[in-house]
C-alpha positions in Angstrom: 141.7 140.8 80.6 141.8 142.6 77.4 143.1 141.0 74.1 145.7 143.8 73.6 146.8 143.2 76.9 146.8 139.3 76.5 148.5 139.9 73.8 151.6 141.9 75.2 151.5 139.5 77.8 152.4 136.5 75.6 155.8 138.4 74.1 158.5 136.8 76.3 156.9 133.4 76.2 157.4 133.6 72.1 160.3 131.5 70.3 161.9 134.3 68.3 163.0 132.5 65.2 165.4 133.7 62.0 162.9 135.8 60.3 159.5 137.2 60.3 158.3 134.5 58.0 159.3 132.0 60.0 158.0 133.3 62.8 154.8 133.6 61.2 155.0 130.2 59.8 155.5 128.9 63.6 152.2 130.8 64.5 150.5 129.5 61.4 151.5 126.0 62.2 150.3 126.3 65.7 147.2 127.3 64.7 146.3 124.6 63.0 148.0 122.1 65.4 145.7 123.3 68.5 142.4 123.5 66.4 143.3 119.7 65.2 143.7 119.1 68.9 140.2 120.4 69.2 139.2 118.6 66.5 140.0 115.8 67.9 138.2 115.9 71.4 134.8 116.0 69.0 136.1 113.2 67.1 136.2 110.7 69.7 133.6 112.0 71.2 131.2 111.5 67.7 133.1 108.4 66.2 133.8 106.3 69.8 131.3 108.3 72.4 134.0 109.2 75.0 132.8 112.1 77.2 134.0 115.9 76.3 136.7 117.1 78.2 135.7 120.5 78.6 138.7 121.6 80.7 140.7 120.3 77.6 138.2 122.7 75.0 139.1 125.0 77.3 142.9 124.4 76.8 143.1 124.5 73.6 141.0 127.4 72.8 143.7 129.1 75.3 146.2 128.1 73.2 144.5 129.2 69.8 144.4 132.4 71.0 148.1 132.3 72.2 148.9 131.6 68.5 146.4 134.0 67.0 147.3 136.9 69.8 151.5 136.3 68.7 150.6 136.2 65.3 148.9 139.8 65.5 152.6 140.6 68.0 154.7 140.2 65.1 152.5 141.5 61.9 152.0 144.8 64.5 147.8 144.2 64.3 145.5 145.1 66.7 143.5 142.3 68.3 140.5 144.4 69.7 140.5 145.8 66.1 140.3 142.8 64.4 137.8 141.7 66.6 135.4 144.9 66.3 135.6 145.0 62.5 134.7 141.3 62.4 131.9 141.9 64.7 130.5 145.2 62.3 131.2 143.0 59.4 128.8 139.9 60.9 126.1 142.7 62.1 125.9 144.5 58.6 125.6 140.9 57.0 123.0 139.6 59.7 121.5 142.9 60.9 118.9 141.2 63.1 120.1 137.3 63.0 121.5 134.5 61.2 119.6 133.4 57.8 121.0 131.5 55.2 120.1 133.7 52.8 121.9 136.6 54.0 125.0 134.1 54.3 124.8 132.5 50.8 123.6 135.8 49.2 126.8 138.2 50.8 127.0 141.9 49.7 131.0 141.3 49.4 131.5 144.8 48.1 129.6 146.0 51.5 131.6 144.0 53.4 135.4 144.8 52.2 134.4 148.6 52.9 133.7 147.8 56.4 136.9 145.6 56.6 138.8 148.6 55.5 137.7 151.2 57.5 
């Protein structure tokens, strides 16, 4: 399936609420409650050795990406953009792979002109 499609896909299964704040708040919110859901899988998994769940990283990556795909709904942003900008963005800073100089020593300038393109 493709994002923008994914995206379009998750409008009627959206709360609409008063404004387009709150509605951004809500995605916002969302967010960050799934990723502490994932968050917490590794957590118990490092601090009291119970097994991953990988059907449940699976879940909550899914729902990330509900969150992430409405938020782009309602600010009217592309997905697939997003994504192939980011991508250009990480291959001009790591041109043949990831060192950490290249990611402590960033050509921010570089980068911002990709990002608005």
């Amino acid at each position: 399936m493709k994002l923008n499609e994914y995206v379009k896909l998750t409008k009627n299964t959206l709360a609409k609420l008063d404004s387009v704040l709150m509605n951004n708040l809500h995605m916002l919110l969302g967010m960050s409650t799934e990723i502490g859901e994932l968050q917490d899988i590794f957590k118990k998994h490092i601090a009291y050795g119970k097994e991953i769940d990988w059907i449940n990283v699976k879940e909550e990556l899914g729902d990330i990406m509900y969150y992430v795909a409405s938020f782009c709904d309602i600010n009217h942003l592309d997905l697939e953009k997003i994504i192939e900008t980011n991508f250009k963005k990480l291959k001009s800073r790591y041109p043949d792979k990831f060192n950490e100089f290249r990611a402590l020593n960033r050509d921010f300038q570089k980068e911002r002109k990709i990002l608005k393109e």
